[in-house]
GUPASE-429349 format. One line per field, with one value per residue (C-alpha): residue number from 1; residue in three letters; x, y, z. Coordinates in steps of 0.02 Angstrom, whole numbers, padded with zeros to 5 digits. Each point is the difference from the previous one (the first is absolute). Layout:
! residues N
pos: c(NUM  ...)
code: c(ALA  ...)
X: c(X  ...)
Y: c(Y  ...)
Z: c(Z  ...)
***
This chain:
! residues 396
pos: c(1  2  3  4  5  6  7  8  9  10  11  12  13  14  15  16  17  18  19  20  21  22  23  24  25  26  27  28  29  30  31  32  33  34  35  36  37  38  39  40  41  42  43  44  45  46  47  48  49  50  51  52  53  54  55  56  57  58  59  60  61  62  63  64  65  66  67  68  69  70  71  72  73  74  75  76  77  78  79  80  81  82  83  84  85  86  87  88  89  90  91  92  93  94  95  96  97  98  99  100  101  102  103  104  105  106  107  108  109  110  111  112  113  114  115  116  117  118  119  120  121  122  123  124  125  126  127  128  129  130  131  132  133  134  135  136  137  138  139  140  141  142  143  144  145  146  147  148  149  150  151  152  153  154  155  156  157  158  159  160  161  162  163  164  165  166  167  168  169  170  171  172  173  174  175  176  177  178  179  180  181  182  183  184  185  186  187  188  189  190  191  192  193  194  195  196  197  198  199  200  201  202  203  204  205  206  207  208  209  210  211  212  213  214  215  216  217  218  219  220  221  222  223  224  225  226  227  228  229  230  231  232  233  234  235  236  237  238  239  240  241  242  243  244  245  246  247  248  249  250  251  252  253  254  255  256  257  258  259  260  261  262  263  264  265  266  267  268  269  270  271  272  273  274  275  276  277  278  279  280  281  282  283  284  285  286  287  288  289  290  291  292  293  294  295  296  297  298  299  300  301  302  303  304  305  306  307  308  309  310  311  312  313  314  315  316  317  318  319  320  321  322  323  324  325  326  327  328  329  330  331  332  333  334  335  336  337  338  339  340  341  342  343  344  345  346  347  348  349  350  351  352  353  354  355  356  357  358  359  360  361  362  363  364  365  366  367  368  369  370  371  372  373  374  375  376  377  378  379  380  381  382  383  384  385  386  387  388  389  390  391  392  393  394  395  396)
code: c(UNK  UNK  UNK  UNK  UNK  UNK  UNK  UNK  UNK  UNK  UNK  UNK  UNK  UNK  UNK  UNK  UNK  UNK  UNK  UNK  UNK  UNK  UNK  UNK  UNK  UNK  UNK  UNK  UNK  UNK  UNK  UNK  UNK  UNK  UNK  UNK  UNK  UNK  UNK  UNK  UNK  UNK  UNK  UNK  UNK  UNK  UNK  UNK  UNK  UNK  UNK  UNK  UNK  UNK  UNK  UNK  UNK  UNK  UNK  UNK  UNK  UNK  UNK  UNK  UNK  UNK  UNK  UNK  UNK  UNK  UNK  UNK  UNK  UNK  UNK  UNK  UNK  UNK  UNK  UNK  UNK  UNK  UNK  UNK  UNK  UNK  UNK  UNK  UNK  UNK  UNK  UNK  UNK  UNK  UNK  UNK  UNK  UNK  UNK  UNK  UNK  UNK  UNK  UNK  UNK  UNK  UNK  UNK  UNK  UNK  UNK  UNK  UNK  UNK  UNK  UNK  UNK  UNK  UNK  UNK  UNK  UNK  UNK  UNK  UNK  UNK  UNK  UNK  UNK  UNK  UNK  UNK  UNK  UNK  UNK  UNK  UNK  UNK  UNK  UNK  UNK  UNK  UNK  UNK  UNK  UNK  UNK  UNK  UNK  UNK  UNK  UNK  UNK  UNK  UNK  UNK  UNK  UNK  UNK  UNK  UNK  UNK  UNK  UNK  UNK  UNK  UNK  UNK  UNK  UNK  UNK  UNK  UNK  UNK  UNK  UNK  UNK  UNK  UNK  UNK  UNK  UNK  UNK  UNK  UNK  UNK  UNK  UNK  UNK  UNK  UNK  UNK  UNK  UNK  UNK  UNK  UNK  UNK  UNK  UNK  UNK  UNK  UNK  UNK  UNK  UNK  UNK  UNK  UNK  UNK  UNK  UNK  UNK  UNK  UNK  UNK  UNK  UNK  UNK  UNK  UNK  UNK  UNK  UNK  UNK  UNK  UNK  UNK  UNK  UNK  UNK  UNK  UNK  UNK  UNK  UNK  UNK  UNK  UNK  UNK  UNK  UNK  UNK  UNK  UNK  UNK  UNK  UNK  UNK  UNK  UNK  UNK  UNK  UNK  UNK  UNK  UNK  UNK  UNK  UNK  UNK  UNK  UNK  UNK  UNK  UNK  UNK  UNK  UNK  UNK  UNK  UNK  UNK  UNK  UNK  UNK  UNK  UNK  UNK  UNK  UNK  UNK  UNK  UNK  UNK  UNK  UNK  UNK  UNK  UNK  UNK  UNK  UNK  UNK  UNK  UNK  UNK  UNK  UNK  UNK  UNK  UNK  UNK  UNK  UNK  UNK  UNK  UNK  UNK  UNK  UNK  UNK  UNK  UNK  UNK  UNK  UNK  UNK  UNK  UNK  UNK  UNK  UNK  UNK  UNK  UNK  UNK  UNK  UNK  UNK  UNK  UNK  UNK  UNK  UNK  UNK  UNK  UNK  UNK  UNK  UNK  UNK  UNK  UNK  UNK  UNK  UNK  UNK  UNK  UNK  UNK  UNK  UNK  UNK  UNK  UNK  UNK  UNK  UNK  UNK  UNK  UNK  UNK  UNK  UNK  UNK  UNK  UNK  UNK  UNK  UNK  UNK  UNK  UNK  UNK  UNK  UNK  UNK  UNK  UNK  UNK  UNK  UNK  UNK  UNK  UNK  UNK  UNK  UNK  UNK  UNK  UNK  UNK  UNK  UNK  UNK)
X: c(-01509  -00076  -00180  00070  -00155  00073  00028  -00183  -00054  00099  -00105  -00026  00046  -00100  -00009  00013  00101  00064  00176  00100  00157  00105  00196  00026  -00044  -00035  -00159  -00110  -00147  -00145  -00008  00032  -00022  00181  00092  00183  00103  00038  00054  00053  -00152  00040  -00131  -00144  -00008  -00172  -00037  -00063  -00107  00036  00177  00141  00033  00173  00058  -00071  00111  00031  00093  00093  -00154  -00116  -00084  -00045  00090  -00075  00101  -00102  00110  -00027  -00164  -00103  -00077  -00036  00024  -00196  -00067  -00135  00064  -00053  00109  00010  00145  00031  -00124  00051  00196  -00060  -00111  00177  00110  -00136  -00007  00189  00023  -00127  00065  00188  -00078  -00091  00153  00125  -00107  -00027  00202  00033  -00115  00124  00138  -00019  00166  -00036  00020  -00044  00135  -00089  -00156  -00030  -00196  -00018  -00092  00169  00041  -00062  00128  00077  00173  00036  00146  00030  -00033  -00179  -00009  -00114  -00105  -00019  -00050  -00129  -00090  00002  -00096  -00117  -00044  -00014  -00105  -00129  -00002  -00059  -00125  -00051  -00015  00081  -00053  00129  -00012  00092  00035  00078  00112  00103  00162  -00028  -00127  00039  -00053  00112  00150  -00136  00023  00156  00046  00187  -00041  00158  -00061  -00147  00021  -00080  -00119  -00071  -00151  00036  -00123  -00031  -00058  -00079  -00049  -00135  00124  00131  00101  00020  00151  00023  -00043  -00092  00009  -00173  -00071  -00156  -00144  -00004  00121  -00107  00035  00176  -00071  00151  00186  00154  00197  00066  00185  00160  00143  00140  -00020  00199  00017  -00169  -00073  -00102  -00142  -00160  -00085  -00205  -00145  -00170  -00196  00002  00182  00053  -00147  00072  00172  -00063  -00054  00166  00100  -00108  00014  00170  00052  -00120  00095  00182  -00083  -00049  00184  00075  -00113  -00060  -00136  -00050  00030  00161  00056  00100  00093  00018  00071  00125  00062  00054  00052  00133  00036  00035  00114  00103  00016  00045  00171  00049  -00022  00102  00120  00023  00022  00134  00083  -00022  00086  00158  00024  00013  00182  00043  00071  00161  -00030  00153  00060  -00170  -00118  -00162  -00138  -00152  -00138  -00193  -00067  -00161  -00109  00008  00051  00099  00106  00050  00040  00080  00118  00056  00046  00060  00139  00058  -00007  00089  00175  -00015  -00096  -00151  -00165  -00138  -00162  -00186  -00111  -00144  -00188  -00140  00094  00186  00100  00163  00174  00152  00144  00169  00161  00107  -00060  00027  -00175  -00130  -00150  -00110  00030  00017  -00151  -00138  00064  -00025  -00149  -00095  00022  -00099  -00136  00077  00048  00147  00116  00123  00152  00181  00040  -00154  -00156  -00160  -00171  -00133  -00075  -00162  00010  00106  00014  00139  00127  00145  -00039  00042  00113  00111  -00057  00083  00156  00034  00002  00094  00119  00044  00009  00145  00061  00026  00082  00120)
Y: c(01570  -00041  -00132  -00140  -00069  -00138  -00078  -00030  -00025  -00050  00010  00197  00082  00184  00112  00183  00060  00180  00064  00017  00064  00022  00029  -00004  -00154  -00087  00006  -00080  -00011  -00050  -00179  -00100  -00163  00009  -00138  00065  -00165  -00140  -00178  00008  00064  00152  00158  00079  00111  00088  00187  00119  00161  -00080  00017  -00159  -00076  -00075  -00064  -00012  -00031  00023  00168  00003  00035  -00122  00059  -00044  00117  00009  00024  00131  00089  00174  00001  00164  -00079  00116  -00042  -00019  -00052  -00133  -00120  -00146  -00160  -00164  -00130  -00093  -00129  -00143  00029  -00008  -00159  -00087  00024  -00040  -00174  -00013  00047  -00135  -00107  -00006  -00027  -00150  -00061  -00006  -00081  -00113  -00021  -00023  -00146  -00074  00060  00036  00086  00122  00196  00166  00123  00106  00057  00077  00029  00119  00028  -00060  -00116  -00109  -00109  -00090  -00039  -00122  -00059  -00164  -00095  -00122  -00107  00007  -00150  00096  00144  -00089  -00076  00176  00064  -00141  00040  00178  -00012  -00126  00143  00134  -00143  -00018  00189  00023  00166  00109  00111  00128  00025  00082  -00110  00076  -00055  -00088  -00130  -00169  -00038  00114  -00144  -00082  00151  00038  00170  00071  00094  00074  00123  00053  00145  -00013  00143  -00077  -00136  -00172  -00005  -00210  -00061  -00162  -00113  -00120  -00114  -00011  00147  00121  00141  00182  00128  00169  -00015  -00016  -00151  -00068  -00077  -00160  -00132  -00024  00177  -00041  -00111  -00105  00002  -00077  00033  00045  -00016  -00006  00087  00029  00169  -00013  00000  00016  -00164  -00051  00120  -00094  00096  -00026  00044  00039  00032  -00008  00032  -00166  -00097  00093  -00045  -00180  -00030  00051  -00095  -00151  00036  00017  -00163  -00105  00066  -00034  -00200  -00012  00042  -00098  -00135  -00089  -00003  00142  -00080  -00054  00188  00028  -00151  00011  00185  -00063  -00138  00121  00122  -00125  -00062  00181  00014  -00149  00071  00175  -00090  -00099  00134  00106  -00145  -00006  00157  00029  -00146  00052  00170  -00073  -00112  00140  00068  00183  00039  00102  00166  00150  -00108  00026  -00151  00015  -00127  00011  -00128  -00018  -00109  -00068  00098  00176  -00049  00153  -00070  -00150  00145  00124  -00134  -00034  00168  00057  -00144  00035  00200  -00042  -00063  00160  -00090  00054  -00098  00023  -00111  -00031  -00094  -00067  -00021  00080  00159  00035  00038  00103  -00004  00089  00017  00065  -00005  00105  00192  -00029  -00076  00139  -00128  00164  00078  -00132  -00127  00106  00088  -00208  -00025  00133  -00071  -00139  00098  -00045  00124  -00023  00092  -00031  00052  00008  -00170  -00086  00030  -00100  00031  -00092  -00031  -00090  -00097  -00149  -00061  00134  -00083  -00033  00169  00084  -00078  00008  00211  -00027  -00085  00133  00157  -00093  -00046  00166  00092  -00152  00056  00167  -00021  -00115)
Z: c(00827  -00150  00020  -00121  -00096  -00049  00150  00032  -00173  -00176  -00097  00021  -00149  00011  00128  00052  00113  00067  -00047  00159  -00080  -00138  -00055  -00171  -00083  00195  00029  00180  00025  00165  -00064  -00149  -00084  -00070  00049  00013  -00024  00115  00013  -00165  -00085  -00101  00026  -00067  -00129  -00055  -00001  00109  -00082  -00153  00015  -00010  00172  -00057  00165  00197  00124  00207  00060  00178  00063  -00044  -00106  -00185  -00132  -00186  -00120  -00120  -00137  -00063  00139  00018  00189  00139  00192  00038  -00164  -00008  -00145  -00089  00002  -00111  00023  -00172  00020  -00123  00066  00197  -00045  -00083  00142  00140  -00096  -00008  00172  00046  -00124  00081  00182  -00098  -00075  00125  00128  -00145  -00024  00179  00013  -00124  00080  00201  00007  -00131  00045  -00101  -00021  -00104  -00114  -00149  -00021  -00190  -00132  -00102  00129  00139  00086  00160  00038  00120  00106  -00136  -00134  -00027  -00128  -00152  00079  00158  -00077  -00095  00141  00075  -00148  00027  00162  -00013  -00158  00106  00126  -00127  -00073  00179  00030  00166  00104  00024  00133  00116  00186  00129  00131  00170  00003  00157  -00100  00036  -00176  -00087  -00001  -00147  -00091  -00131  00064  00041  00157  00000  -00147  00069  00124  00192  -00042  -00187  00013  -00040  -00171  -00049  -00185  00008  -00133  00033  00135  -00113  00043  00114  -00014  00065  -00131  -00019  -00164  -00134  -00039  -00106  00119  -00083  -00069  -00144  -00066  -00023  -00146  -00034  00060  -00097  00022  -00169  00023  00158  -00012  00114  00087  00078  00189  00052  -00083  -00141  -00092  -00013  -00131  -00005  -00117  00079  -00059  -00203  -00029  00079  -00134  -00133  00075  00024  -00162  -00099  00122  -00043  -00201  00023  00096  -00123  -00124  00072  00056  -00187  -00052  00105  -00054  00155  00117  00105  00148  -00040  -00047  00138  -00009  -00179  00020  00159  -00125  -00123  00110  00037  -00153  -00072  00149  -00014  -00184  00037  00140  -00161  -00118  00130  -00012  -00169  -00032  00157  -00080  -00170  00057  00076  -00137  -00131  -00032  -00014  -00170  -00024  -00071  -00026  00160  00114  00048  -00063  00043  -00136  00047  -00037  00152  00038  00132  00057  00198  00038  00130  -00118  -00140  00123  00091  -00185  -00060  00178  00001  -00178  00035  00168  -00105  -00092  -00158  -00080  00002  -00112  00050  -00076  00114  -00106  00064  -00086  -00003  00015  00149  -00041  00085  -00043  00128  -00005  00094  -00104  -00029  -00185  -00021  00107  00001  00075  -00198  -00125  00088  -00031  -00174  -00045  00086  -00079  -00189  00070  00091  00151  00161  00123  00105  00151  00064  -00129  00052  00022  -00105  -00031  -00097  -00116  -00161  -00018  -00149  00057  -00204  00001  00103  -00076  -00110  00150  00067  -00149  00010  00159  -00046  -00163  00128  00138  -00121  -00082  00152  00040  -00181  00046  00153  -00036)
***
C-alpha cells in the first residue's frame, strides 16, 4: 500500500518517490503526499515529472491512484513530486475552518448534526440537520473568530475504539471499518471530532472566518456557506459596504436595520394580499363583451400574480369565451385563453407580442408571454383584441 505523506505531515508539498505502477493515465507510486479526498475535502492536484496530476484518489486496494494524462512514467522510475501548494494551503484552512465552525454552531445549538460537507476551492460549506438563526450564527462567528485570535493548537491523534474518551469525540463509528485507526483533530479544547483529513497547525492561520449566505439544500438541511484566510476579509468588507449602504436607504440607524427591514417586509406583504385582492376583485367585476356571439373578457389589471390572472382567464375560457389579460408591474405579464378553436392563442399571442418586443407561447387554448415596457398596456391589449376579433370575424 501506498506510505501516505500526508498523514504525518500537511504541510509536505515536494517529494520523490518511486513509480510502482502504471495503466494508462493511473499512475501509484511508494508514497505520496497526495491527499486523495475525504470528509468532504476535495483532492490534490500538482504534477509529478512535470506532468498535470488532475485527480488522486483510493483504488480497491488501498492504494493512492494519480490521475496523470497523456504520462510517459515507467514502473521503477525515481520522480519528482509537487502538490499545488497555494490550493493544498486553501482547503487545509477550510477543512479546519468547518471543524471550527460547527463546534462553534453547536454551542448555539446542542442538537445540531452535520449531514454533509463541501470543503473546495469554489466552495466550502456545511449542511446541517435544521435551521439557526442569523443571531445564532453570529455569536458562532464570534466565538470562532476569538479562537483564531487566540491561536488554538490543532493537533492529531490516534484513539482505539475501546477509549473511554472517544464518547467526547464527534465521530460516527458506524463508518469507520474495524480494521481503519480511529484518527482525532483537536482544536485547542474546543473541539474534538474523528477525521483523517488535513488541517493547518494553528487557529491563527485560518486568519478570519465569516458565513456569507444559507440556503436550503432540500432534505438534508441547511448549507452554511463560509469564507476563510483573506477571502472571508475581502468577503467581510463588501458585506459591510453593502449593509451600510441598504441602513442608509432605509434611513435609520444601524442597529435598528433589522427591525427596520422586518417592518417593511410586512408592510410590502400586507400590500402585495390587497393588491392580490384588488385585482381578483377587479377581475370578477369586469364583464365579457359579446363578439360574432363569443364572450371575450379584455382587462388591464394591476400586478402580474399569475394565479390571480390565470383563475381569470381560466373561468372565462372555461364557458367557451375568450380572455385576453395584461397584468401591469414594471413589465407586462400576458394572457390570452380560448375556449372555442376559432381563436388558437399558441398562433395569434406571440405574432402580437413580437410588435412589442415581447415573446410568448403556450398551448392553442391557453397562451401567455411578456413585454417589458409596461407604458404599452393598453397598446397591447387593444393588439390583442384586433386579432382575437377577426379570427371571431372569420368564423362566424
Amino acid at each position: 500500500m501506498t506510505d501516505e505523506i500526508f498523514r504525518h505531515d500537511g504541510y509536505v508539498f515536494e517529494f520523490e518517490a518511486n513509480v510502482v505502477s502504471v495503466k494508462g493515465d493511473e499512475v501509484i507510486l511508494d508514497s505520496t503526499a497526495f491527499y486523495p479526498g475525504g470528509g468532504g475535502q476535495v483532492c490534490d492536484t500538482g504534477a509529478i515529472r512535470g506532468i498535470p496530476v488532475t485527480e488522486a484518489f483510493y483504488d480497491k486496494d488501498g492504494n493512492i491512484v494519480h490521475m496523470v494524462t497523456g504520462n510517459d512514467l515507467q514502473p521503477g522510475e525515481r520522480v519528482w513530486c509537487s502538490v499545488d501548494w497555494d490550493r493544498r494551503y486553501e482547503l487545509m484552512q477550510g477543512h479546519t475552518g468547518e471543524h471550527l465552525l460547527f463546534c462553534s454552531l453547536k454551542r448555539q445549538c446542542p442538537d445540531l448534526t452535520i449531514t454533509k460537507i463541501m470543503i473546495s476551492p469554489e466552495s466550502k460549506y456545511v449542511i446541517v440537520n435544521h435551521d439557526l438563526s442569523w443571531e445564532q450564527i453570529r455569536e458562532a462567528q464570534r466565538f470562532a473568530n476569538q479562537a483564531i485570535v487566540d491561536n488554538l493548537a490543532v493537533t492529531k491523534s490516534i484513539m482505539d475504539r475501546d477509549d473511554p474518551d472517544l464518547e467526547k469525540v464527534r465521530i460516527k463509528l458506524d463508518r469507520i471499518p474495524e480494521d481503519e485507526e480511529i484518527s482525532v483533530v483537536a482544536i485547542g479544547n474546543i473541539d474534538l471530532s474523528a477525521c483523517s483529513g488535513v488541517h493547518v497547525m494553528e487557529t491563527s492561520e485560518l486568519e478570519m472566518l465569516i458565513v456569507d449566505r444559507k440556503v436550503s439544500a432540500g432534505k438534508d438541511g441547511i448549507a452554511i456557506h463560509f469564507k476563510v484566510g483573506q477571502e472571508a476579509k475581502n468577503v467581510a468588507a463588501d458585506l459591510a459596504s453593502i449593509a451600510l449602504e441598504i441602513v442608509d436607504g432605509i434611513g435609520c440607524k444601524t442597529e435598528d436595520s433589522v427591525r427596520a427591514v422586518a417592518n417593511m417586509r410586512h408592510d410590502l406583504d400586507l400590500e402585495g394580499r390587497l393588491l392580490r385582492k384588488a385585482t381578483k376583485d377587479l377581475a370578477v367585476s369586469t364583464v365579457p363583451e359579446d363578439v360574432h356571439g363569443t364572450p371575450v373578457l379584455y382587462a388591464v389589471l394591476p400586478g402580474t400574480d399569475r394565479a390571480v390572472l390565470t383563475d381569470a382567464a381560466e373561468s372565462v375560457k372555461s364557458k367557451g369565451g375568450v380572455a385576453l389579460i395584461v397584468g401591469v408591474t414594471d413589465t407586462l405579464a400576458v394572457i390570452m385563453a380560448s375556449g372555442t378553436p376559432a381563436v388558437d392563442c399558441r398562433k395569434l399571442l406571440p405574432d402580437v407580442l413580437k410588435q412589442f418586443g415581447g415573446r410568448g407561447g403556450g398551448k392553442p387554448d391557453f397562451a401567455q408571454g411578456g413585454v417589458t415596457d409596461s407604458s404599452l398596456a393598453d397598446e397591447v391589449l387593444k393588439a390583442m383584441r384586433a386579432t382575437v376579433e377577426k379570427s371571431l370575424s372569420s368564423s362566424s
